[in-house]
C-alpha positions as semicolon CSV with decimal commas, in nm:
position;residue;x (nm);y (nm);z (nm)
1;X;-2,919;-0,921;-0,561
2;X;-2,571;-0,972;-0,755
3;X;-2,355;-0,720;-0,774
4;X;-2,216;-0,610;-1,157
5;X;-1,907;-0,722;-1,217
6;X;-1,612;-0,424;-1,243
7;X;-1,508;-0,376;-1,584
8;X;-1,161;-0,414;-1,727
9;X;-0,927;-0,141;-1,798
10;X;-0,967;-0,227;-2,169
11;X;-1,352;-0,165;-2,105
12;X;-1,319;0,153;-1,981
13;X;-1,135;0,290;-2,277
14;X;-0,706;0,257;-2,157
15;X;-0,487;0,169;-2,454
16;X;-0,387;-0,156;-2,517
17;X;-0,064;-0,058;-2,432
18;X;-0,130;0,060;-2,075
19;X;-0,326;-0,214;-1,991
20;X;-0,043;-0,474;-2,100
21;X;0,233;-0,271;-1,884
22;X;-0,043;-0,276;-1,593
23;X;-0,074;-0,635;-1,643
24;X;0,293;-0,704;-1,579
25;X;0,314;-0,495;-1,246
26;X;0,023;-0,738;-1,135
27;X;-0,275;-0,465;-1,139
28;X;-0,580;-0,643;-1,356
29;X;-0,876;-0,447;-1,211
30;X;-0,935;-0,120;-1,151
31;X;-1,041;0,018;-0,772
32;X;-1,393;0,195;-0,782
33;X;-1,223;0,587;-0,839
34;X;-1,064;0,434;-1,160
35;X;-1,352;0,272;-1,290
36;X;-1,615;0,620;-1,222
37;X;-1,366;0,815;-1,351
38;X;-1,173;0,685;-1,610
39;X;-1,416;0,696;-1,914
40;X;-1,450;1,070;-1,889
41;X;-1,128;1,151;-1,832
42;X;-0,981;0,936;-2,088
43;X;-1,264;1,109;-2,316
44;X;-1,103;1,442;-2,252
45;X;-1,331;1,572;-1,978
46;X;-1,268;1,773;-1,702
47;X;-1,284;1,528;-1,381
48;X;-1,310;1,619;-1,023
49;X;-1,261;1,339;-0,788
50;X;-1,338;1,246;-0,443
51;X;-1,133;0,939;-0,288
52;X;-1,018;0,879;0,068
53;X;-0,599;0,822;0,103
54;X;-0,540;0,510;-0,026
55;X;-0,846;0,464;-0,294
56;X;-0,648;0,427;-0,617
57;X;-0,661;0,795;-0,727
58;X;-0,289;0,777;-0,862
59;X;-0,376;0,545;-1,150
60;X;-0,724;0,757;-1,188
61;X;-0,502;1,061;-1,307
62;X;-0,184;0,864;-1,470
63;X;-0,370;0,697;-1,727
64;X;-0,561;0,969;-1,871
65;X;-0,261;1,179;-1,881
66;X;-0,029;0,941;-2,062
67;X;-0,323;0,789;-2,288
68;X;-0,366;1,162;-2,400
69;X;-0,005;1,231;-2,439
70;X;0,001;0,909;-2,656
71;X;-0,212;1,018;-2,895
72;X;-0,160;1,346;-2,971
73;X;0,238;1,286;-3,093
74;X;0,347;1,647;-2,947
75;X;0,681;1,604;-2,979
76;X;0,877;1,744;-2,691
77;X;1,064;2,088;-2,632
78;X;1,355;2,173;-2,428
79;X;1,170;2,369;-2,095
80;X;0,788;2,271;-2,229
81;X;0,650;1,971;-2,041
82;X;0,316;1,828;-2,192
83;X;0,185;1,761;-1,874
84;X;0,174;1,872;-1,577
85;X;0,079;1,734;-1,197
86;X;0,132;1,894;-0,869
87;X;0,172;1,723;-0,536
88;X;0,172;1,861;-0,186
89;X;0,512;1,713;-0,076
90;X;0,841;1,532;-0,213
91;X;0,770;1,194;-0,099
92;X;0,406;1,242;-0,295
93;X;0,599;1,349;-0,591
94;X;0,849;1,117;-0,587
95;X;0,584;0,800;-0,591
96;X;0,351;0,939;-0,818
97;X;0,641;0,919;-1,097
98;X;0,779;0,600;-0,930
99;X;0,411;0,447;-1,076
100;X;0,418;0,646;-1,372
101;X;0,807;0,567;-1,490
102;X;0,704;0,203;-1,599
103;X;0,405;0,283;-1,791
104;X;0,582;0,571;-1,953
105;X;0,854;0,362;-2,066
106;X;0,615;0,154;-2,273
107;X;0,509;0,511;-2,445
108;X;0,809;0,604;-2,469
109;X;0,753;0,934;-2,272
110;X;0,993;1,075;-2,061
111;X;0,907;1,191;-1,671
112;X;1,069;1,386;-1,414
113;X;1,044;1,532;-1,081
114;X;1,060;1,875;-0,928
115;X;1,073;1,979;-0,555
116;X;1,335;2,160;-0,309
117;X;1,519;2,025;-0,100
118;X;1,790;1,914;-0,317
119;X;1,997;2,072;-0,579
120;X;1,819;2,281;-0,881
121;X;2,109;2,217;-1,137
122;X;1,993;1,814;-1,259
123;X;1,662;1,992;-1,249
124;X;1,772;2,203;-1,491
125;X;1,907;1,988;-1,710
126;X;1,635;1,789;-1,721
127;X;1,402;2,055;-1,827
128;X;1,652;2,131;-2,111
129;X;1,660;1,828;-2,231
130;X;1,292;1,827;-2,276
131;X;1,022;1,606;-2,061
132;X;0,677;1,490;-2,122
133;X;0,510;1,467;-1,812
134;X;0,616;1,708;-1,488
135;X;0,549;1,609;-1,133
136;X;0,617;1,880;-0,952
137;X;0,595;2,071;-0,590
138;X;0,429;2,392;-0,667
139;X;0,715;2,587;-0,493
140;X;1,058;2,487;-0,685
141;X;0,819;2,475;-0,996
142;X;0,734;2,891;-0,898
143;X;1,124;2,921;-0,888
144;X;1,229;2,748;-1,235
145;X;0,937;2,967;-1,415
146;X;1,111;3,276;-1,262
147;X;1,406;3,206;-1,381
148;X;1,317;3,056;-1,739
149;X;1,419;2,752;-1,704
150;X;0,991;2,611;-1,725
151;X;0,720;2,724;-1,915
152;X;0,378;2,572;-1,917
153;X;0,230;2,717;-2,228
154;X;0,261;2,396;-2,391
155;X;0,046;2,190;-2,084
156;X;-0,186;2,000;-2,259
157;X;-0,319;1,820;-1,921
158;X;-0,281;1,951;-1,520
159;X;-0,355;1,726;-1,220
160;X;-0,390;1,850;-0,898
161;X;-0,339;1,529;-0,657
162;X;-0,460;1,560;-0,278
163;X;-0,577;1,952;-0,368
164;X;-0,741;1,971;0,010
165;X;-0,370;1,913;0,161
166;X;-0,248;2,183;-0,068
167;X;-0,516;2,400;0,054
168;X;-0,409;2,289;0,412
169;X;-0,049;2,350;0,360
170;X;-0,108;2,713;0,236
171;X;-0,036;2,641;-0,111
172;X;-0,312;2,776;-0,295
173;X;-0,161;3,107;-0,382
174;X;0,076;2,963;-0,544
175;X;-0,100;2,664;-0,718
176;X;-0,335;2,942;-0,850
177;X;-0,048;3,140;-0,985
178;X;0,105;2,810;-1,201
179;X;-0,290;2,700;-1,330
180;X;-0,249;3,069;-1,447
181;X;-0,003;3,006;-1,700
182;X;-0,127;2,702;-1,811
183;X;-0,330;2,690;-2,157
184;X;-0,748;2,767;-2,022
185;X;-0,797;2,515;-2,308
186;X;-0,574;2,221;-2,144
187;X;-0,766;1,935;-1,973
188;X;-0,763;1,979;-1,601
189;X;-0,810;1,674;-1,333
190;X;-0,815;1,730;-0,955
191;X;-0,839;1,452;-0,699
192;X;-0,885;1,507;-0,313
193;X;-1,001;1,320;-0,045
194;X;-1,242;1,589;0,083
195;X;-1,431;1,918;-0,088
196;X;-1,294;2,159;0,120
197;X;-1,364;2,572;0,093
198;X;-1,064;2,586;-0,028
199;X;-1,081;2,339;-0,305
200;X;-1,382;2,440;-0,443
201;X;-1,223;2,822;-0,502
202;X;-1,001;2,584;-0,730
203;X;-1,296;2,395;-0,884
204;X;-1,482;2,683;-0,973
205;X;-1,197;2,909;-1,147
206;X;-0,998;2,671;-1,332
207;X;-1,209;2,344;-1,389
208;X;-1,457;2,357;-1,709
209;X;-1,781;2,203;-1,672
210;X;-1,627;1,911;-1,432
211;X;-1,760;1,585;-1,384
212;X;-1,776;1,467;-1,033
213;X;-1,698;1,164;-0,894
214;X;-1,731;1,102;-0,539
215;X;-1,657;0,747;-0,457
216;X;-1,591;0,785;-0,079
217;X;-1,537;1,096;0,172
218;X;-1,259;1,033;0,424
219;X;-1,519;1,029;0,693
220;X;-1,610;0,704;0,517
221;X;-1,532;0,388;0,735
222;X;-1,293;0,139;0,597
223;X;-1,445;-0,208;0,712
224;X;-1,054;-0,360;0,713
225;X;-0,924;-0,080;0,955
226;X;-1,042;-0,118;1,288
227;X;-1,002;0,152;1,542
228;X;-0,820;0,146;1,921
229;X;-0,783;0,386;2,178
230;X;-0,546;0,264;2,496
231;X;-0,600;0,420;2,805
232;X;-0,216;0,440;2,955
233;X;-0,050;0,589;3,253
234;X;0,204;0,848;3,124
235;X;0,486;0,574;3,282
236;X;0,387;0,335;3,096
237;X;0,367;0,501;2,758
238;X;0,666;0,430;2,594
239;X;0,681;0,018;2,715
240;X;0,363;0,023;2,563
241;X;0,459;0,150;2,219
242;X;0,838;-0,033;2,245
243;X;0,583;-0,371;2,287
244;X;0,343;-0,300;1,990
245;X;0,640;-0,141;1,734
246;X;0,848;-0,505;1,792
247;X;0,593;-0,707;1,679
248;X;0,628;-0,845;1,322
249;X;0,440;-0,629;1,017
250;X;0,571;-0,271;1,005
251;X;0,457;0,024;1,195
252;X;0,399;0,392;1,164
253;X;0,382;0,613;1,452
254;X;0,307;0,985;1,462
255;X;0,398;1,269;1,685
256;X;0,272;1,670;1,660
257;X;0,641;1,794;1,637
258;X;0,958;1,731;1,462
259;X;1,136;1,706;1,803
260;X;0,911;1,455;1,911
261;X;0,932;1,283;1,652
262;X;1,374;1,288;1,655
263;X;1,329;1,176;2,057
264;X;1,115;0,884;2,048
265;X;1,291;0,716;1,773
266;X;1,634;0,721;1,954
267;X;1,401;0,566;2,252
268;X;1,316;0,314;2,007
269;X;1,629;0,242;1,847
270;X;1,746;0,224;2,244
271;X;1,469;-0,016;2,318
272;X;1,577;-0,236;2,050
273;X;1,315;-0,166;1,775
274;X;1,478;-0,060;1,393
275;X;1,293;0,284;1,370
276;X;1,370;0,619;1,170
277;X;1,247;0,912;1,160
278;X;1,049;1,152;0,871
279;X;1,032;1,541;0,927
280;X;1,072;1,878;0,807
281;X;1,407;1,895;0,989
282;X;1,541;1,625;0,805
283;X;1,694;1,699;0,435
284;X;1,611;1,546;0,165
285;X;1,882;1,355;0,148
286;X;1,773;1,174;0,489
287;X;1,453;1,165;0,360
288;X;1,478;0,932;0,111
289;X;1,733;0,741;0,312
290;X;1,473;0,641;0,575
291;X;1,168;0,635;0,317
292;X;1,397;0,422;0,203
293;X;1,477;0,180;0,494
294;X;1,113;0,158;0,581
295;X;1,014;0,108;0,251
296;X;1,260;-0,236;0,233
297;X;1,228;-0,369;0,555
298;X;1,569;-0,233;0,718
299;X;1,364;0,001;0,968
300;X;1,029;-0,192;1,077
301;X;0,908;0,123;1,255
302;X;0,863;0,489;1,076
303;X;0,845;0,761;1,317
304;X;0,687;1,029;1,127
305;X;0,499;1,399;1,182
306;X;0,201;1,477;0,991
307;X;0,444;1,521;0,705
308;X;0,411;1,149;0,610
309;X;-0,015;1,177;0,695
310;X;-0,085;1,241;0,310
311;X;0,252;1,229;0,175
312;X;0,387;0,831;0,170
313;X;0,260;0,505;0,045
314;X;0,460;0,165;0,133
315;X;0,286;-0,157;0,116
316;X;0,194;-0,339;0,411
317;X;0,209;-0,126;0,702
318;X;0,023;-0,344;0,963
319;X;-0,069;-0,064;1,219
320;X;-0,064;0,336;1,294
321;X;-0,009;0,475;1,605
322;X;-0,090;0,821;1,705
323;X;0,164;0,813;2,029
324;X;0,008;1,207;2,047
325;X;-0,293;1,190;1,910
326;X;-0,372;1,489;1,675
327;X;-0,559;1,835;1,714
328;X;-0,785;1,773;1,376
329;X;-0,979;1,475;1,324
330;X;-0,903;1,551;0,959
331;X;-0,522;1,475;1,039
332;X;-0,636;1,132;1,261
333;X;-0,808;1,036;0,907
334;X;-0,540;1,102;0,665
335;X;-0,242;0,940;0,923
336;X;-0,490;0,642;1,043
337;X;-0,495;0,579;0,629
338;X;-0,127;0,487;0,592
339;X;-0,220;0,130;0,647
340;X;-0,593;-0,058;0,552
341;X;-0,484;0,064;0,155
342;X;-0,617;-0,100;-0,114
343;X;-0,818;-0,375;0,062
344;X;-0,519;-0,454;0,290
345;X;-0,654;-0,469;0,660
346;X;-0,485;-0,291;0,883
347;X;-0,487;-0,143;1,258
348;X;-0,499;0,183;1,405
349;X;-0,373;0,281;1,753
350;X;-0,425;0,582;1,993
351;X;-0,212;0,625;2,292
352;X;-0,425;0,810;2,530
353;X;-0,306;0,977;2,894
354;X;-0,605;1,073;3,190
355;X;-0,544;1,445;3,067
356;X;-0,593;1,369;2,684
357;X;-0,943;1,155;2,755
358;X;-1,164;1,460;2,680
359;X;-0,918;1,609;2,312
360;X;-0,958;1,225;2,180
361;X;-1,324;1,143;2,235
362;X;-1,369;1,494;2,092
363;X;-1,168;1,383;1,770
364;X;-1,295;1,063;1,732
365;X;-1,590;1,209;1,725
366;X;-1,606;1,437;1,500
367;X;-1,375;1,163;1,231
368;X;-1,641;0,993;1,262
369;X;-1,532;0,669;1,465
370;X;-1,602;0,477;1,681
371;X;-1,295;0,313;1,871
372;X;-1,250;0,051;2,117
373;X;-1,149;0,226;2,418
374;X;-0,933;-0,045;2,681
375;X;-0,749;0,096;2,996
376;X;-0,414;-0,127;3,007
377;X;-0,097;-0,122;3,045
378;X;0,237;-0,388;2,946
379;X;0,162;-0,723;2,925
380;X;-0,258;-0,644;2,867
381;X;-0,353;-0,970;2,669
382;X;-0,484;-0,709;2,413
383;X;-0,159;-0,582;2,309
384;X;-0,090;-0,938;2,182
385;X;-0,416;-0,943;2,003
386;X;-0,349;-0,603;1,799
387;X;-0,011;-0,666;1,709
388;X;0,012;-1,041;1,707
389;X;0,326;-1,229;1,637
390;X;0,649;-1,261;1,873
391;X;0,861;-0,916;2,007
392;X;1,213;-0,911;1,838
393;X;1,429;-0,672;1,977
394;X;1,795;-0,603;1,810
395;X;2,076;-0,694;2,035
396;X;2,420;-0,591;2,044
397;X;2,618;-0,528;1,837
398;X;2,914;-0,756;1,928
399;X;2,688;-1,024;2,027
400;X;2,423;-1,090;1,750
401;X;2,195;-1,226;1,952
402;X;1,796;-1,224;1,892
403;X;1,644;-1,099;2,245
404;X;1,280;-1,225;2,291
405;X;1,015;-1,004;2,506
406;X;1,207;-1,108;2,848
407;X;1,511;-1,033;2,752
408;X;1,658;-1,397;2,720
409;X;1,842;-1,524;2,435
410;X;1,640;-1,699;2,140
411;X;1,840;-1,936;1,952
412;X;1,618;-1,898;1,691
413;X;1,745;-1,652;1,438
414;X;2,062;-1,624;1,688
415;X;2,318;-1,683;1,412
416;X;2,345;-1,379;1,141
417;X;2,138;-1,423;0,838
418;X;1,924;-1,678;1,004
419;X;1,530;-1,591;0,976
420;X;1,358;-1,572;1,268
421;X;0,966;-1,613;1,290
422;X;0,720;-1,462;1,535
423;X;0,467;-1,663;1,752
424;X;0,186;-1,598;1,420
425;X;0,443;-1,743;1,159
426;X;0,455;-1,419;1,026
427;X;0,739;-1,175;1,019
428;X;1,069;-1,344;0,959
429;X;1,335;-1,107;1,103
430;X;1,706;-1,144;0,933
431;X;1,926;-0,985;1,233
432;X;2,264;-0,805;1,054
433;X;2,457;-0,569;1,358
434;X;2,470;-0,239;1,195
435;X;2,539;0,088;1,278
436;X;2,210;0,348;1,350
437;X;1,988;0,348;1,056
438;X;2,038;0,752;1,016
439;X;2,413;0,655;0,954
440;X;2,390;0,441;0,633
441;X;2,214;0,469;0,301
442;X;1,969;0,215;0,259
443;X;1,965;0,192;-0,075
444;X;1,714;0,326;-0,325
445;X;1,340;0,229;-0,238
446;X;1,185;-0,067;-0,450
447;X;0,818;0,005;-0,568
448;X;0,583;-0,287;-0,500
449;X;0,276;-0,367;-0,722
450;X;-0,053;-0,284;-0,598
451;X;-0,161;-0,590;-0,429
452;X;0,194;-0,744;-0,394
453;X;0,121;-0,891;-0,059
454;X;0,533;-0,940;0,045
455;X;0,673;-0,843;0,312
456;X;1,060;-0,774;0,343
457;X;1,259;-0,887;0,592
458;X;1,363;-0,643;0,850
459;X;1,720;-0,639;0,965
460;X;1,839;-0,485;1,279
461;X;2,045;-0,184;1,406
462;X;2,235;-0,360;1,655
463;X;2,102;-0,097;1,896
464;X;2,111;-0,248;2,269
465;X;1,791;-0,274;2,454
466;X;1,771;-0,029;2,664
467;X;1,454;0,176;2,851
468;X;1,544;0,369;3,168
469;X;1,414;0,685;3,217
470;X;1,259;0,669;2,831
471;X;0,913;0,625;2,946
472;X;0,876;0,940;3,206
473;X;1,121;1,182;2,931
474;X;0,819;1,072;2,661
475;X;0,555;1,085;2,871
476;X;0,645;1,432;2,974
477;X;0,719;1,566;2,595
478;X;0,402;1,475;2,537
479;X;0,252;1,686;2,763
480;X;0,508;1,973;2,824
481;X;0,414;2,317;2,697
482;X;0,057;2,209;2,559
483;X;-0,286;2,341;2,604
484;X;-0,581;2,189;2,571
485;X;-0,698;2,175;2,169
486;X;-0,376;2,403;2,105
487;X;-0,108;2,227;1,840
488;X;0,240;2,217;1,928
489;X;0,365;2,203;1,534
């Protein structure tokens, strides 16, 4: 039996236009939510859609909502936006108009962002000026409408993106409020990766005769991510992680708390592995900094709470580790789906103590996986196997040299600037002694195409190695204060 072949964006209705400015950020063929969805929405319908993390869904909504803008010539007004989409978090926001900037351009539409975190005045300004499309966080949004500065009366299109993670973040309230006092005649699209109770109150009250798309549940399995559980002694925890983080490919590893989170990357900056952190502690300002560094290659390691579990996309991450593996299977799903996007295979990693065996086969369970459960500890020939390539480790900062996994000098990639490549050929390492990432901007992030298969080299922090005592102080945060089942957040 052949399967049909998946039509063209031109087939399914996007403007010549679009499709041309697609073309030239390298994305030719639409993913499967695109395709379902696509012809109704760029027909004007109503669209509810059901993708995991990962499944194309940005490009589902963008399309329709600047094909629609296209056409109908509104001009814009100072405070009115045209359009209107909502994310759950900044980072969310911020890369949903990172891929819609380009293809607005070519429209000749303007775009903007609006979230807290960071001053309201450029905000401001912006809405004066006038702006076409909106992407906004529904609380700063709440607080420009109160004070005048926003109206949506003029909304011809609202998105809801990831509406269950609003639901889960205690947003609805306020996401009903701003559908509220946008135009009941306005085309409405809302993606999510599952149906919750929650988002269905949405469907029902604000989306007209909807049609559904369902192209995948987040319980569906990804056949490129496959699934690990290590069985570890709390001691040897954190030479565990310090082993998988330093091989090549980048890494994401998530704690339950923002304090966690702060600890272990110091141990891993210590240990000699370029990691920074992402949490609600951390300003905005920070934020982006370390989005940022991860996003370029300066950090190879992005220590993250559930925060960054629906909230980030960077190309290539090569493996997820949940060093405390979550209360919600729900949360294991939408954190294990920061790497396996778009086709890309990818690996995902549960650090698991004697205490934690019944919480995680519990989870797994109910996510819907099945993982490969190994009792190891360092130097496990599996370790190798899951993160393959050669451990780099940053060295001094007055000395420059590349330290392999035994601590000896490697004159390869010894001199500054030199690349250095791992045991798999992959992951070419170009060591520059720095200060701590959390120090120094690392410049603005640089969006990828979809399918741009690159990976930037990673510099180093010129942190020393360095592990006493790390691996009993993380051991012991991870189990300090917690009850069985009970979150820590």
């Amino acid at each position: 039996m052949t399967s049909s072949p998946v039509p063209s964006f031109a087939a399914l209705g996007v403007p010549s236009v679009l499709v041309a400015a697609l073309a030239e950020r390298g994305i030719e063929a639409p993913f499967p939510i695109q395709a379902a969805t696509l012809p109704h929405s760029l027909a004007g319908r109503d669209v509810l859609g059901r993708g995991r993390t990962g499944s194309g869904k940005t490009y589902a909504f963008a399309l329709p909502v600047l094909a629609r803008l296209a056409a109908s010539g509104t001009p814009r007004r100072p405070g009115r936006p045209r359009a209107l989409i909502l994310a759950p978090t900044r980072e969310l926001a911020s890369q949903i108009d990172a891929a819609l900037t380009p293809l607005a351009k070519a429209l000749s539409l303007r775009t903007m962002t609006v979230f807290g975190g960071v001053g309201a005045g450029p905000q401001i300004a912006g809405l004066r000026a006038g702006v076409d499309i909106l992407v906004a966080c529904p609380g700063r949004l709440a607080d420009h409408l109160a004070s005048g500065h926003a109206h949506l009366d003029a909304v011809e299109v609202t998105v809801l993106d990831e509406a269950d993670h609003m639901a889960d973040l205690g947003f609805l309230p306020q996401v009903k409020r701003l559908l509220d006092r946008t135009p009941r005649q306005g085309q409405r699209l809302l993606f999510s990766a599952t149906l919750d109770a929650g988002v269905d109150v949405l469907v029902k009250r604000f989306l007209t005769d909807p049609v559904t798309h369902s192209v995948d549940s987040a319980r569906s399995p990804v056949a490129t991510m496959e699934h690990h559980v290590l069985h570890v002694q709390p001691n040897a925890r954190l030479d565990v992680l310090v082993d998988l983080a330093a091989a090549p490919g980048r890494t994401v590893v998530f704690t339950r708390t923002k304090h966690r989170a702060k600890a272990l990357t110091r141990k891993l900056v210590a240990a000699g592995v370029p990691a920074v952190e992402l949490h609600g502690n951390l300003g905005q300002t920070a934020r982006t900094r370390n989005l940022s560094a991860f996003s370029d290659g300066s950090a190879t390691t992005l220590v993250a709470t559930d925060i960054a579990a629906r909230g980030i996309h960077v190309d290539d991450v090569a493996r997820v580790i949940h060093a405390d593996p979550p209360v919600e299977h729900k949360a294991y799903l939408h954190r294990s789906g920061r790497t396996a996007r778009a086709g890309a295979e990818g690996t995902v990693i549960t650090l698991m103590t004697d205490d934690q065996v019944a919480d995680v086969r519990d989870l797994t369970r109910k996510a819907g996986i099945t993982p490969v459960t190994t009792r190891l500890a360092l130097g496990h020939p599996l370790l190798a196997e899951l993160a393959p390539g050669e451990r780099v480790f940053t060295a001094p900062a007055a000395g420059g040299a590349v330290r392999t996994r035994d601590g000896s000098p490697s004159r390869a990639g010894s001199r500054r600037g030199e690349p250095r490549r791992g045991d798999s050929g992959r992951g070419a390492a170009r060591q520059k002694p720095r200060g701590e990432t959390r120090d120094k901007p690392a410049g603005e992030a640089r969006q990828k195409p979809v399918g741009d298969g690159r990976q930037k080299p990673g510099r180093g922090t010129g942190a020393a190695p360095h592990r006493s005592g790390g691996a009993a102080a993380f051991s012991a945060g991870a189990r300090g204060g917690r009850r069985r089942g009970a979150s820590s957040r």
